[in-house]
C-alpha positions as CSV (number, residue, x, y, z in Angstrom):
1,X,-73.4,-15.0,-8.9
2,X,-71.3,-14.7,-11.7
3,X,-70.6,-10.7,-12.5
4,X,-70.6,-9.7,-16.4
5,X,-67.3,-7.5,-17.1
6,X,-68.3,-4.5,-19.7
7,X,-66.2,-2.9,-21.4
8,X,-66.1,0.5,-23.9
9,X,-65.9,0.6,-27.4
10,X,-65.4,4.6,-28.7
11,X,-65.1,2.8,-32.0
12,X,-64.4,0.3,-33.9
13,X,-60.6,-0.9,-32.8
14,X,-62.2,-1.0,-29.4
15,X,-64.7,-3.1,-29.5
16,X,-62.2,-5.3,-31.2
17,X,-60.0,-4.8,-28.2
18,X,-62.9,-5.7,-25.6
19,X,-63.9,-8.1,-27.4
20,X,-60.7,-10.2,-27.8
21,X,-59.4,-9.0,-24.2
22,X,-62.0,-10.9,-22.8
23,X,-65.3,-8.4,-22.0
24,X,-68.7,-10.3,-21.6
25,X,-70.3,-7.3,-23.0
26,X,-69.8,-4.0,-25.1
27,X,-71.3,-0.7,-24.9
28,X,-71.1,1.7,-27.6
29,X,-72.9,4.5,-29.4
30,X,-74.2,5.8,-32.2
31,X,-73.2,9.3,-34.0
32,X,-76.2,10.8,-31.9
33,X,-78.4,10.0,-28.6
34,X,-75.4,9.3,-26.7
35,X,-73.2,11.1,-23.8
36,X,-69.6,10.6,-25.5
37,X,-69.8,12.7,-29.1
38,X,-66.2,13.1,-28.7
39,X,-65.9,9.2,-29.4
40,X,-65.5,7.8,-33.1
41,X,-68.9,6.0,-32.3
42,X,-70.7,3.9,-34.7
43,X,-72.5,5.0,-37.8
44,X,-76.0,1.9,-39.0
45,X,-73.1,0.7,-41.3
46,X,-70.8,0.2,-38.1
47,X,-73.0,-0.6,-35.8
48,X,-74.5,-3.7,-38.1
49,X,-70.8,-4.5,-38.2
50,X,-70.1,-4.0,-34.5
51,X,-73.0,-6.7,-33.7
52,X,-72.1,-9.3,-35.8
53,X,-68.9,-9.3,-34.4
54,X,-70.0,-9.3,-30.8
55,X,-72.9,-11.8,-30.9
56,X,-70.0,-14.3,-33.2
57,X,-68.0,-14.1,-30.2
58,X,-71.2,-15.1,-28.0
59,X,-71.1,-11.3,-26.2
60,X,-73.8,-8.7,-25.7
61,X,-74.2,-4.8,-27.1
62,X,-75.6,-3.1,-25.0
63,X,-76.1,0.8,-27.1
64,X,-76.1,4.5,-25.2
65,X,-79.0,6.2,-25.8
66,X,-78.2,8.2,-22.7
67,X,-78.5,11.9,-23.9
68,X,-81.0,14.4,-22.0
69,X,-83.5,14.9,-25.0
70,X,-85.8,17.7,-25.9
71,X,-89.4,17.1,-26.9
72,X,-89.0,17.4,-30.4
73,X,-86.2,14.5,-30.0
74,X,-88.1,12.0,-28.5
75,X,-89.8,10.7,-32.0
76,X,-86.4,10.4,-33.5
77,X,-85.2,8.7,-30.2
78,X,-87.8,6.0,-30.4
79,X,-87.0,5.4,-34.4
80,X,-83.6,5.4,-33.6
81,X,-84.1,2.4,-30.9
82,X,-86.2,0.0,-32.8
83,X,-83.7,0.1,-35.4
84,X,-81.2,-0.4,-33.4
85,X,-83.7,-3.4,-31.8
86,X,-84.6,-4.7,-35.2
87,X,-80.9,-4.8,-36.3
88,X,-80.2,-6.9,-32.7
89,X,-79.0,-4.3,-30.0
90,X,-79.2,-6.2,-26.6
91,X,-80.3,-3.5,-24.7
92,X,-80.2,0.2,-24.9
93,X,-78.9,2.7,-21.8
94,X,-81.1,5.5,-21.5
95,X,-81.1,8.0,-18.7
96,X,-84.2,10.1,-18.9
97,X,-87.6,9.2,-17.3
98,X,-89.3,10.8,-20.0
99,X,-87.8,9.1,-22.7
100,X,-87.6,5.9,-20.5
101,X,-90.9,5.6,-20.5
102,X,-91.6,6.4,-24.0
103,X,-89.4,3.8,-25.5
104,X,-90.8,1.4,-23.0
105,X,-94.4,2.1,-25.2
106,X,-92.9,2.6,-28.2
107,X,-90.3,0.2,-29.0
108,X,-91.7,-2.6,-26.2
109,X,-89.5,-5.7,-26.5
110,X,-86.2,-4.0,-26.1
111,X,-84.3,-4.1,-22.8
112,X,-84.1,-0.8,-21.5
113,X,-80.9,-0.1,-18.9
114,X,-81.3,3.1,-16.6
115,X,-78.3,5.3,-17.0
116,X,-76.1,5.9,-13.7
117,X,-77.3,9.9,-15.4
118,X,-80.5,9.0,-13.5
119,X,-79.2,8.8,-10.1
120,X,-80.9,6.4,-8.7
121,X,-80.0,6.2,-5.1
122,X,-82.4,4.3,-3.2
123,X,-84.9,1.8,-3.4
124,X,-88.1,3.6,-4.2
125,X,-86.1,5.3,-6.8
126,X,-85.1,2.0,-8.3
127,X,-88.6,0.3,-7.4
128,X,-90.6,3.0,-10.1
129,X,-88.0,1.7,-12.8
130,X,-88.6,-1.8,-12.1
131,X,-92.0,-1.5,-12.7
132,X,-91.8,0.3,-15.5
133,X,-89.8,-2.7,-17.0
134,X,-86.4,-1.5,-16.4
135,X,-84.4,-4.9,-17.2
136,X,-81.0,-3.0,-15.3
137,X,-80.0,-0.1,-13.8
138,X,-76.5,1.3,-13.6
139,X,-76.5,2.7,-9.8
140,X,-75.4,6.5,-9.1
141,X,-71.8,6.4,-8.4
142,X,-72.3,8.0,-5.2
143,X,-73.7,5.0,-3.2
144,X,-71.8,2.5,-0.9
145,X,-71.7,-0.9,-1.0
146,X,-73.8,-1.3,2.1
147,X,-76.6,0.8,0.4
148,X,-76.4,-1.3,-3.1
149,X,-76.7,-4.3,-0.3
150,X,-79.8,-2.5,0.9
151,X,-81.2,-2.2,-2.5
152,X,-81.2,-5.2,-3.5
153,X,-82.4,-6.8,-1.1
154,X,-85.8,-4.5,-1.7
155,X,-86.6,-5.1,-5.7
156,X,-87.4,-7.7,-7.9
157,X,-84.3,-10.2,-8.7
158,X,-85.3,-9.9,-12.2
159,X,-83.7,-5.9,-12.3
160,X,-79.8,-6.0,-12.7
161,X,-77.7,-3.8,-10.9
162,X,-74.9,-2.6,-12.4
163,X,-72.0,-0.4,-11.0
164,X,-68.6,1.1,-12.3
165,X,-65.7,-0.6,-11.5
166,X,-63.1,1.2,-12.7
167,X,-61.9,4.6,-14.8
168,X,-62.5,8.3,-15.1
169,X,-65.2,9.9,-12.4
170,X,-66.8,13.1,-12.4
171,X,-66.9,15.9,-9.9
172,X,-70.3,16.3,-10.7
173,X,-73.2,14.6,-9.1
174,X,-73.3,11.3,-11.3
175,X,-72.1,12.9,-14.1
176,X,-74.7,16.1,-14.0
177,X,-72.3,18.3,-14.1
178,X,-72.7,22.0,-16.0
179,X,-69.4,23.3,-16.0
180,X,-68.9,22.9,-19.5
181,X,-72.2,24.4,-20.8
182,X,-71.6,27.3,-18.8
183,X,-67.9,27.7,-19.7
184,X,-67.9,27.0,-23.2
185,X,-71.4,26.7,-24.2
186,X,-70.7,22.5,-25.1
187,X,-74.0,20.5,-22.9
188,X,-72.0,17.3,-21.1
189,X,-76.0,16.2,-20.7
190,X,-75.7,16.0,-24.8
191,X,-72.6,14.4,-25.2
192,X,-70.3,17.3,-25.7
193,X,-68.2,17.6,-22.2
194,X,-65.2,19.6,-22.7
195,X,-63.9,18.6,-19.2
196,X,-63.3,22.0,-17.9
197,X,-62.6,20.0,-14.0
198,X,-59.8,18.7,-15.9
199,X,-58.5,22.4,-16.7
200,X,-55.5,24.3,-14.2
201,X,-57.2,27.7,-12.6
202,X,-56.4,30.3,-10.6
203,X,-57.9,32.2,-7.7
204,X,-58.5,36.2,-7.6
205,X,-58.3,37.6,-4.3
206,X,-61.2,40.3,-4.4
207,X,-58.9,43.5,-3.5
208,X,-56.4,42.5,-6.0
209,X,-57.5,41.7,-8.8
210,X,-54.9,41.9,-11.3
211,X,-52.6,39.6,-9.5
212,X,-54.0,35.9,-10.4
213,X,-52.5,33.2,-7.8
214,X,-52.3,29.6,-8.8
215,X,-53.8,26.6,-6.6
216,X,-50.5,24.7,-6.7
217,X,-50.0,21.2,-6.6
218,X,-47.3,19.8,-8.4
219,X,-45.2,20.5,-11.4
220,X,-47.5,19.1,-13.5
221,X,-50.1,21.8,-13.1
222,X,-53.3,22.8,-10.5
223,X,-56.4,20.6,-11.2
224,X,-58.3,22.0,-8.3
225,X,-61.6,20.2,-9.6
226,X,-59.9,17.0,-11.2
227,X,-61.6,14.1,-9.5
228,X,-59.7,10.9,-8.5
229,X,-59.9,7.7,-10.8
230,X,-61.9,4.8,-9.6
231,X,-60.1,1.2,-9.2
232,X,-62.0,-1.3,-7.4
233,X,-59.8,-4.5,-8.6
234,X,-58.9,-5.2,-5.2
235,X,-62.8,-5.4,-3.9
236,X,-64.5,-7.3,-6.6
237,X,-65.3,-10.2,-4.1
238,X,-66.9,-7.3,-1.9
239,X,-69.1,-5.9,-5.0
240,X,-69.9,-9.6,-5.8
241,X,-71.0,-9.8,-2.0
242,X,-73.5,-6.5,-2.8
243,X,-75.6,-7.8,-5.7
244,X,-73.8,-6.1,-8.4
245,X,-74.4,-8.1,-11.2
246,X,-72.2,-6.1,-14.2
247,X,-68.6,-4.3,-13.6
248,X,-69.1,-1.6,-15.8
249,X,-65.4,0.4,-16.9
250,X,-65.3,3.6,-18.1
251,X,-63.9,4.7,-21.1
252,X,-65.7,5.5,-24.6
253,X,-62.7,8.1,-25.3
254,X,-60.1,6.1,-24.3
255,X,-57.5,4.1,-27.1
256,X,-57.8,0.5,-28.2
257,X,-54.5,-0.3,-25.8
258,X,-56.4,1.1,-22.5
259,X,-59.4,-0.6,-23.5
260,X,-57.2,-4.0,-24.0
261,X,-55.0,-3.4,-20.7
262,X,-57.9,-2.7,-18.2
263,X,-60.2,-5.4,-19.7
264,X,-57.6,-8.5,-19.5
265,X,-56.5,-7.4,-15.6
266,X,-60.1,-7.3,-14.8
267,X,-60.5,-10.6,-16.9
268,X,-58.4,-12.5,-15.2
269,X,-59.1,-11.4,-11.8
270,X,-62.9,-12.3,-12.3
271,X,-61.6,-15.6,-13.8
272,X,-59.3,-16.1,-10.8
273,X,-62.3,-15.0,-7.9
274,X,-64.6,-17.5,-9.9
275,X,-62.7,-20.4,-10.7
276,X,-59.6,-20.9,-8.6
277,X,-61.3,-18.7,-5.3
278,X,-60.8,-15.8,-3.3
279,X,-56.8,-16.6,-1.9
280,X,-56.2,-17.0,-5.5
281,X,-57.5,-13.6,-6.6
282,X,-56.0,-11.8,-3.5
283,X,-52.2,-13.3,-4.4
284,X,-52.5,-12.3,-8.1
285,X,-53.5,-8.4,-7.4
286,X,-50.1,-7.0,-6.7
287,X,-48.9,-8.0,-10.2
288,X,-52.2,-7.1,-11.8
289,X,-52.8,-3.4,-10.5
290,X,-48.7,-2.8,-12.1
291,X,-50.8,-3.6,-14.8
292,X,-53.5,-1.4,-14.7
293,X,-50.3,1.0,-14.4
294,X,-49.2,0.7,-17.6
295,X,-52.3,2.0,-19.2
296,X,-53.1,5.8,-18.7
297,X,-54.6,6.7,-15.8
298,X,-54.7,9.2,-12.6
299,X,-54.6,8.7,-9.0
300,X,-57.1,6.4,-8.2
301,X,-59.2,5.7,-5.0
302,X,-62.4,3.4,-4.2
303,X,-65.1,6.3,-4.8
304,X,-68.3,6.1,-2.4
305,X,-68.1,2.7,-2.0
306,X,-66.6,2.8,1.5
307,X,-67.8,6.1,1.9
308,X,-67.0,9.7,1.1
309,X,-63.6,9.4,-1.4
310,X,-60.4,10.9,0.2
311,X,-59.2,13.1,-1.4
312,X,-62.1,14.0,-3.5
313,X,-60.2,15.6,-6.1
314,X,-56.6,16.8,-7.2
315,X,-56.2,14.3,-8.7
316,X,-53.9,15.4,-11.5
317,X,-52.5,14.9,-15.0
318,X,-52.4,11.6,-16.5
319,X,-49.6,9.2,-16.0
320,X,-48.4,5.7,-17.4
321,X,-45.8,3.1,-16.4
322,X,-45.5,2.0,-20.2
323,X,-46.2,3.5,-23.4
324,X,-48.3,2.4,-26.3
325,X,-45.9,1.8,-28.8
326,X,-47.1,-0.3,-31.8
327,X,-50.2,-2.2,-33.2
328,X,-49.5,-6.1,-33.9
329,X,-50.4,-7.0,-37.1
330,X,-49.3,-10.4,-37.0
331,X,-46.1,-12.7,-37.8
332,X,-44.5,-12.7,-41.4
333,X,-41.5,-15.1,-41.8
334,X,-40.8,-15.6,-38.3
335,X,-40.9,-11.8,-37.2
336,X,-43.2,-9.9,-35.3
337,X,-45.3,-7.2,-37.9
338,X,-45.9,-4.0,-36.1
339,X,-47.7,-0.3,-37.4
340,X,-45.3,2.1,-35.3
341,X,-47.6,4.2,-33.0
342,X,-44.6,5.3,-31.2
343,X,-41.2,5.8,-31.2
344,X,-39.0,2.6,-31.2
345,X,-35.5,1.6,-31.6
346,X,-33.1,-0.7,-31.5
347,X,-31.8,-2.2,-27.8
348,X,-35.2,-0.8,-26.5
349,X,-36.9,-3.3,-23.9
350,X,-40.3,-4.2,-25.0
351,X,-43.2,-6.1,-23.8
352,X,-46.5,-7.5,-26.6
353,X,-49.2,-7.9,-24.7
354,X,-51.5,-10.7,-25.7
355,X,-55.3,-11.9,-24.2
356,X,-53.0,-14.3,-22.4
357,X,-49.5,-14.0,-21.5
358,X,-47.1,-10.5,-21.4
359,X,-43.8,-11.4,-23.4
360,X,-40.8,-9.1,-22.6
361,X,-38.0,-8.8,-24.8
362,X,-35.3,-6.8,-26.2
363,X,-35.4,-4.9,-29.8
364,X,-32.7,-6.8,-31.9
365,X,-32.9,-5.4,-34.9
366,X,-35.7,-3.1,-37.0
367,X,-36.4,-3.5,-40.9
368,X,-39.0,-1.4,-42.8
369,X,-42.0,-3.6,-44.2
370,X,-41.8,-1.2,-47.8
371,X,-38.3,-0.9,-48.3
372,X,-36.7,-3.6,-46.3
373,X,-34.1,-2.0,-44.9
374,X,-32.7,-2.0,-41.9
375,X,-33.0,0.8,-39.4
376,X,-32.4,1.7,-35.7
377,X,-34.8,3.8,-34.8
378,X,-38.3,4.7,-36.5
379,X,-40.4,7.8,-35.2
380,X,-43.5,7.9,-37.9
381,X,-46.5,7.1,-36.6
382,X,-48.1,4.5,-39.3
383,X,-44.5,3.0,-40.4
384,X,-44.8,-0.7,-41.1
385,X,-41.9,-2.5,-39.4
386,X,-40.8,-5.8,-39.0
387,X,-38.7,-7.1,-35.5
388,X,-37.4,-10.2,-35.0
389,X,-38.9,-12.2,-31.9
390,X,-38.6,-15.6,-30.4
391,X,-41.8,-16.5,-29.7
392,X,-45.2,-16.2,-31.8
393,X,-47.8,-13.5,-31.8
394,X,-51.3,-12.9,-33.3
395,X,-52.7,-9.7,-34.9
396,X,-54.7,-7.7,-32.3
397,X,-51.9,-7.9,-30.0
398,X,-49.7,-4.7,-28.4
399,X,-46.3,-3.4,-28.4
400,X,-45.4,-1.5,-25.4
401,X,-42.3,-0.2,-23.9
């Protein structure tokens, strides 16, 4: 079985960025119905946009209508998905049984994906979907590889299973998690998840409490609820093995460079386990999880897929091995064309990252696109700048350092 990689778009440089960095398929969202409102998302305009771009390059859009409506939502749902249908959408996530089943009768030829929000944890669970017409369903993120074994060897082969490979995880069950509603009055269930498990606290001790005492950790702060990241790169032959047919990563809020980073490692990983074998794969993963280091990310463990995670949560701040530094734009008379994201100067050791290869190499010299002047050291986030390299680039590529 060969496993479709998909891949987040928040937006628009996104989906440009999964699409070039070698996803099979994209999910996104609209301005409403979906679970990420925090993302850019895509307006009719964009969306129209987004899917002649992803069906040119022969992919799929898959669009998150995942939100926990109300009754008086449910009509604007169902309009909302057979535009989406009629405009091409190749199937729409949607994570209440409700509103399952009433764009299943209301908009009947489009593929419908259960949302992981359902938690669908056993058989029976995923049996009712199947024959309701479910075409996939993203598992809860709390079962184990044995289990999705179990699974699916008890419903139809014509149901996809899909499971998250890697990215952000909730503390929450699945992501049903009311921390934020309660602490700031923002529903994750409607897309507006502030991430309070992210937040540092404190603990009260009940006779004293005017003296607040940290959970400490490390310098970087307490995150006594932060969950661990997922990163399964080193068991893909193992979720192959299961049934999974889709590697799902996480990500709608994340920047056009994480998107880019994690999609090519887990590219050429699948393209290594599929084309060259397994001894192939396994030699190649020391150099590609530095990779996956030099994209943002927390401490990362396997998540319930061999069981219980350890440690559950703790997880921290963010950290990175390289920065994002610049946007390629393309070549112009023999030197690489870069919008500055991030500061960069001359004698600084940089890598461009392309779909392909990673060239390293040393700043030489800096001239401003406007003015053409020389400079060693730019710091304006936008500034057009041109550096001379030795080898060629393409626009859509990305500076690093």
């Amino acid at each position: 079985m060969i496993m479709e990689l998909l891949a987040p778009a928040g937006g628009k440089p996104q989906l440009i960025a999964a699409l070039r960095y070698g996803a099979d398929a994209i999910y996104g969202g609209l301005k409403q119905f979906g679970l990420r409102a925090g993302a850019k998302n895509f307006d009719w305009a964009a969306l129209k946009e987004a899917l002649e771009m992803t069906h040119e390059a022969g992919k799929r859009f898959y669009l998150t209508l995942n939100i926990l409506p109300y009754e008086d939502e449910l009509g604007q749902l169902a309009e909302c998905a057979g535009r989406a249908r009629q405009m091409g959408i190749d199937g729409a996530i949607v994570s209440d049984l409700g509103a399952f089943s009433y764009l299943r009768r209301e908009v009947p030829d489009l593929a419908l994906h259960v949302s992981t929000q359902a938690n669908v944890m056993n058989a029976a669970g995923a049996a009712v979907y199947a024959d309701m017409g479910a075409a996939r369903i993203v598992l809860s993120r709390e079962l184990s590889l044995e289990r999705i074994a179990d699974i699916r060897k008890k419903i139809p082969e014509s149901v996809e299973l899909e499971a998250f490979v890697h990215g952000a995880m909730c503390m929450a069950h699945s992501g049903r998690c009311m921390l934020s509603n309660y602490l700031t009055g923002r529903n994750a269930n409607r897309g507006a998840c502030t991430q309070p498990c992210r937040w540092e606290y404190t603990i009260l001790e009940a006779k004293r409490p005017d003296e607040p005492m940290p959970v400490l950790e490390d310098e970087r702060g307490t995150y006594l609820f932060s969950a661990y990241d997922l990163n399964m790169l080193g068991y893909l032959p193992e979720m192959r093995n299961a049934g999974i047919r889709s590697l799902k990563i996480e990500g709608r809020m994340k920047t056009d460079y994480y998107v880019a980073t994690v999609t090519r490692v887990y590219r050429h990983a699948l393209d290594l386990l599929e084309k060259s074998g397994e001894e192939a794969y396994r030699a190649a993963l020391p150099a590609l999880q530095k990779e996956l280091e030099k994209a943002s990310h927390r401490a990362s463990n396997t998540g319930f897929y061999f069981g219980a995670p350890r440690p559950t949560s703790g997880a921290g701040s963010t950290t990175q091995t390289m920065n994002y530094i610049g946007r390629v734009l393309g070549m112009q008379d023999g030197m690489l064309c870069v919008e500055v994201k991030n500061r960069i100067e001359v004698g600084q050791k940089l890598e461009v990252l392309t779909p392909e290869e990673v060239f390293p190499f040393t700043v030489s010299g800096i001239i401003r696109e406007d003015t053409g002047e020389k400079t060693g050291c730019v710091t304006v986030a936008g500034t057009l700048v041109l550096i001379p390299v030795t080898f060629t680039v393409r626009e859509g590529d990305y500076l690093r350092g």
